[in-house]
C-alpha positions in Angstrom: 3.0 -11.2 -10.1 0.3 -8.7 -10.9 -2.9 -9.9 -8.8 -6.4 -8.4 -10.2 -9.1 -10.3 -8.1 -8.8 -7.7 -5.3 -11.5 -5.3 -8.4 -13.8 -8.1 -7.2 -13.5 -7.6 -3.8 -13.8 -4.0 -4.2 -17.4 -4.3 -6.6 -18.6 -6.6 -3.7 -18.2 -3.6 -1.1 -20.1 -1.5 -3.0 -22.4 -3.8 -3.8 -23.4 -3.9 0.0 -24.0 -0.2 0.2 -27.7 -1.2 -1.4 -28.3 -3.3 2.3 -26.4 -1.2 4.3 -29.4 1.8 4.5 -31.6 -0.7 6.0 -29.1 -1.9 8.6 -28.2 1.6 9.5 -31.9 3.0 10.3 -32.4 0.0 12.5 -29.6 0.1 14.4 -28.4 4.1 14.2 -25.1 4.4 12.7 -22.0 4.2 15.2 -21.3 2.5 18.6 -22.6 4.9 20.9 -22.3 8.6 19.1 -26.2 9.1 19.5 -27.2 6.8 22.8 -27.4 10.0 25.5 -27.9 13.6 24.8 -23.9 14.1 25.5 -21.2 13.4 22.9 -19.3 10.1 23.3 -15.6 9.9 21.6 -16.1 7.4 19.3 -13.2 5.1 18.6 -12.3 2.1 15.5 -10.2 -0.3 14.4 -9.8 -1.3 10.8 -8.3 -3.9 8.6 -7.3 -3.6 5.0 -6.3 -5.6 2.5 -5.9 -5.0 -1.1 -3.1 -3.9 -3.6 -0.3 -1.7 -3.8 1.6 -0.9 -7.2 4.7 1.0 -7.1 5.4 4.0 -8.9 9.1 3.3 -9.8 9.6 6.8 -10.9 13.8 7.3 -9.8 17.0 6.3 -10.4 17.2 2.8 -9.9 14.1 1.4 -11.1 14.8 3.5 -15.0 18.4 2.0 -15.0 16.7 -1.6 -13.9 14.2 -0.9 -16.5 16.8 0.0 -19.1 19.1 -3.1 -18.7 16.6 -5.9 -17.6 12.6 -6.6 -18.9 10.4 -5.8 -17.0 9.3 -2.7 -14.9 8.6 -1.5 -11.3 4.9 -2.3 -11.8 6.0 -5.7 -12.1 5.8 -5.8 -8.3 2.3 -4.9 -8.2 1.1 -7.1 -5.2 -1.0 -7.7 -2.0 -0.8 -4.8 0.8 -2.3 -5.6 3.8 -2.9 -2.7 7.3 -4.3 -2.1 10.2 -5.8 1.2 11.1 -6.9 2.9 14.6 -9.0 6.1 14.3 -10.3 8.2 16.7 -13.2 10.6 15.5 -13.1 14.0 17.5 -16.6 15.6 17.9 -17.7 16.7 14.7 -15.7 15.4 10.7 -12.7 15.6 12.1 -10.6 12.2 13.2 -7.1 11.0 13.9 -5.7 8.2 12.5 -2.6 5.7 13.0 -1.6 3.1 10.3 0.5 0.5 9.6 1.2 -1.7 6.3 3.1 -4.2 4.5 3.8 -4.5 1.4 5.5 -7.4 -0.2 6.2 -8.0 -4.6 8.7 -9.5 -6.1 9.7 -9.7 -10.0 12.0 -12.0 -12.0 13.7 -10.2 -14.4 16.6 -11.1 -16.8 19.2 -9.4 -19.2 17.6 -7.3 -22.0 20.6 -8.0 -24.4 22.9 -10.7 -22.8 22.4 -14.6 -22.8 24.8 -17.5 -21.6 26.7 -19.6 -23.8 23.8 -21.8 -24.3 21.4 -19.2 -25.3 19.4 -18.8 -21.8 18.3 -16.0 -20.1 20.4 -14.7 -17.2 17.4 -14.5 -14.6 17.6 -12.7 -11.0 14.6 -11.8 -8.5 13.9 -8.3 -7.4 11.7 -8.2 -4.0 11.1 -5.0 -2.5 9.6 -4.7 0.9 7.7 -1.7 2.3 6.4 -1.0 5.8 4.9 2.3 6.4 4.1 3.6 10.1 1.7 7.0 10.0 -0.2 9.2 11.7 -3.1 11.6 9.8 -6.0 13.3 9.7 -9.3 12.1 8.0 -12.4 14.3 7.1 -16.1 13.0 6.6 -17.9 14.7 3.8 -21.2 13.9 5.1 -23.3 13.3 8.2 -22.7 10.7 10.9 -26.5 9.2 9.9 -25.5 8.9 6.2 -25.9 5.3 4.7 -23.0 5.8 2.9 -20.1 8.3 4.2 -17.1 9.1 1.9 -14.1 10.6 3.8 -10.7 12.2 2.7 -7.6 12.4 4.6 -3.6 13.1 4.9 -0.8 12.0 6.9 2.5 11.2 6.8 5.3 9.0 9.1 8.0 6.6 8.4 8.7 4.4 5.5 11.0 1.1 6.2 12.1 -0.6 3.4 14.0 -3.4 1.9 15.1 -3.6 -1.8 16.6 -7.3 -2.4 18.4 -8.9 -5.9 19.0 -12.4 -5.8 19.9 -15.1 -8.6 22.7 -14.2 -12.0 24.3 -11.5 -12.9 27.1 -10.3 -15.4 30.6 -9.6 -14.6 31.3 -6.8 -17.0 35.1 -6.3 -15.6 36.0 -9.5 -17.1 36.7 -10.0 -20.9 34.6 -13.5 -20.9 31.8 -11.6 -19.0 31.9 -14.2 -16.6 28.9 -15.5 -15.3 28.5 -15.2 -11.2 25.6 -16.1 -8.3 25.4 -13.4 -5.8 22.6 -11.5 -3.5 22.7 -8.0 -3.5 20.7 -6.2 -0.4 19.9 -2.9 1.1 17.4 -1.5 4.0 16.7 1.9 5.1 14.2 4.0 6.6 12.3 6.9 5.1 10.1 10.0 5.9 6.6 9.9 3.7 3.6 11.3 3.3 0.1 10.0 1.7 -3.6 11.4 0.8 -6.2 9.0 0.8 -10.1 9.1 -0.2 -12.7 6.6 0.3 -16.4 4.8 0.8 -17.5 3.9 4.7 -21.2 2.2 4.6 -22.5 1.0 7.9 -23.8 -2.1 8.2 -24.8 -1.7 12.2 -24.0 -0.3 15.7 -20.7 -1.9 15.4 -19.0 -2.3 11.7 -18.7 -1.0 8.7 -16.9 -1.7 5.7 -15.0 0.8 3.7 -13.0 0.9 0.2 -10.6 2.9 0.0 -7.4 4.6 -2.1 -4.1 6.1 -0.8 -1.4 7.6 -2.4 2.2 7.6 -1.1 5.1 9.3 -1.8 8.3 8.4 -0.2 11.8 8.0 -1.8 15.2 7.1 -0.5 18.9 6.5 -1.3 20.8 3.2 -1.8 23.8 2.6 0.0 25.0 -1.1 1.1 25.3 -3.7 -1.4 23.3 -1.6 -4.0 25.4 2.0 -3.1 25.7 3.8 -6.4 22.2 3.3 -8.1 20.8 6.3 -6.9 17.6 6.5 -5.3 14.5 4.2 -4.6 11.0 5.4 -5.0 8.8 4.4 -2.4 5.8 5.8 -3.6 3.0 4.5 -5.2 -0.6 3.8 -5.2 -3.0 1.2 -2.8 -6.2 0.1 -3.5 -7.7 -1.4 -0.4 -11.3 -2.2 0.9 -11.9 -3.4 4.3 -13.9 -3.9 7.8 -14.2 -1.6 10.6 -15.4 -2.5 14.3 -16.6 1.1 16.4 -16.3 1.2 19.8 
């Protein structure tokens, strides 16, 4: 189910930016970058939340798409992560993530009904946890009341592609009916690129909004062995808080 409040929660971020210039003379922006005439490593963590909407652009999602309504974007839903960022003298800063992603569709024969005339309905859930490491890049000054950044990275995408509810027998001549749960899980190598908003709002925190794009794909096997390949890619729209220490 698609989920649009998350624009809301984005506006709201930026919104804030009009405070946050106050907030940052008075306190000086970052933990302790500035608070002796030596530099001080300066570390964060971050949480995200927002959404995620798959690209669906292989094998199995256009033969879904081609036989059942609906479409990859269908599992558009909420994405939630967790970053750790360590910002090296200087732009420069290192970052480890980790997300979960979690949408599910019901989605039913294009051209085949029952005997009764009803739809022939499954549900499609696909799971995606990403684990990476990359590199993020401030385009201005540490002192900046707002600060956008860009970034890279790549690491490991698990998955888990699910199909549970009716489905067609095509081998038999009364296209028989059946109940059945088809599953596979993997494990894939990814990459992203990312750009975003930080505005400090004191010594401590921030809050940021951001955007990453992943690309990551894999092939089916188990259960599902024969449809090709998943896509794993697709894009995340997230906005956040940030405590520096």
């Amino acid at each position: 189910m698609k989920r649009r409040w998350w624009v809301g929660g984005v506006l709201m971020l930026l919104l804030l930016a009009g405070a946050a210039p106050g907030a940052a003379r008075d306190h000086g922006y970052r933990n302790g970058r500035y608070r002796s005439d030596r530099y001080t490593p300066d570390n964060s963590v971050r949480l995200r939340l927002g959404l995620f909407t798959p690209d669906g652009k292989s094998d199995y999602f256009r033969d879904a798409e081609r036989d059942f309504t609906g479409n990859a974007k269908d599992l558009e839903d909420i994405v939630g992560g967790l970053d750790w960022v360590h910002q090296f003298q200087g732009p420069l800063g290192f970052m480890l993530s980790a997300d979960f992603f979690q949408g599910k569709n019901d989605q039913s024969y294009r051209n085949f009904t029952d005997n009764r005339g009803r739809e022939i309905v499954h549900t499609t859930t696909l799971e995606i946890t990403p684990v990476t490491a990359g590199l993020v890049f401030q385009l201005a000054p540490e002192r900046s009341p707002v600060i956008p950044y860009v970034g890279a990275g790549g690491g490991v995408y698990a998955w888990k592609l699910r199909e549970s509810g009716d489905f067609i027998d095509f081998t038999t001549p009364q296209r028989e009916i059946f109940t059945d749960t088809n599953q596979d899980d993997g494990a894939a190598l990814g990459y992203y690129v990312l750009a975003g908003l930080e505005v400090p709002i004191g010594s401590y925190f921030s809050f940021f909004a951001e955007g990453r794009w992943d690309r990551a794909d894999d092939k089916l096997s188990k259960d599902l062995a024969g449809l090709g390949t998943v896509d794993l890619s697709g894009r995340r729209v997230t906005g956040g808080v940030a405590w520096h220490f």
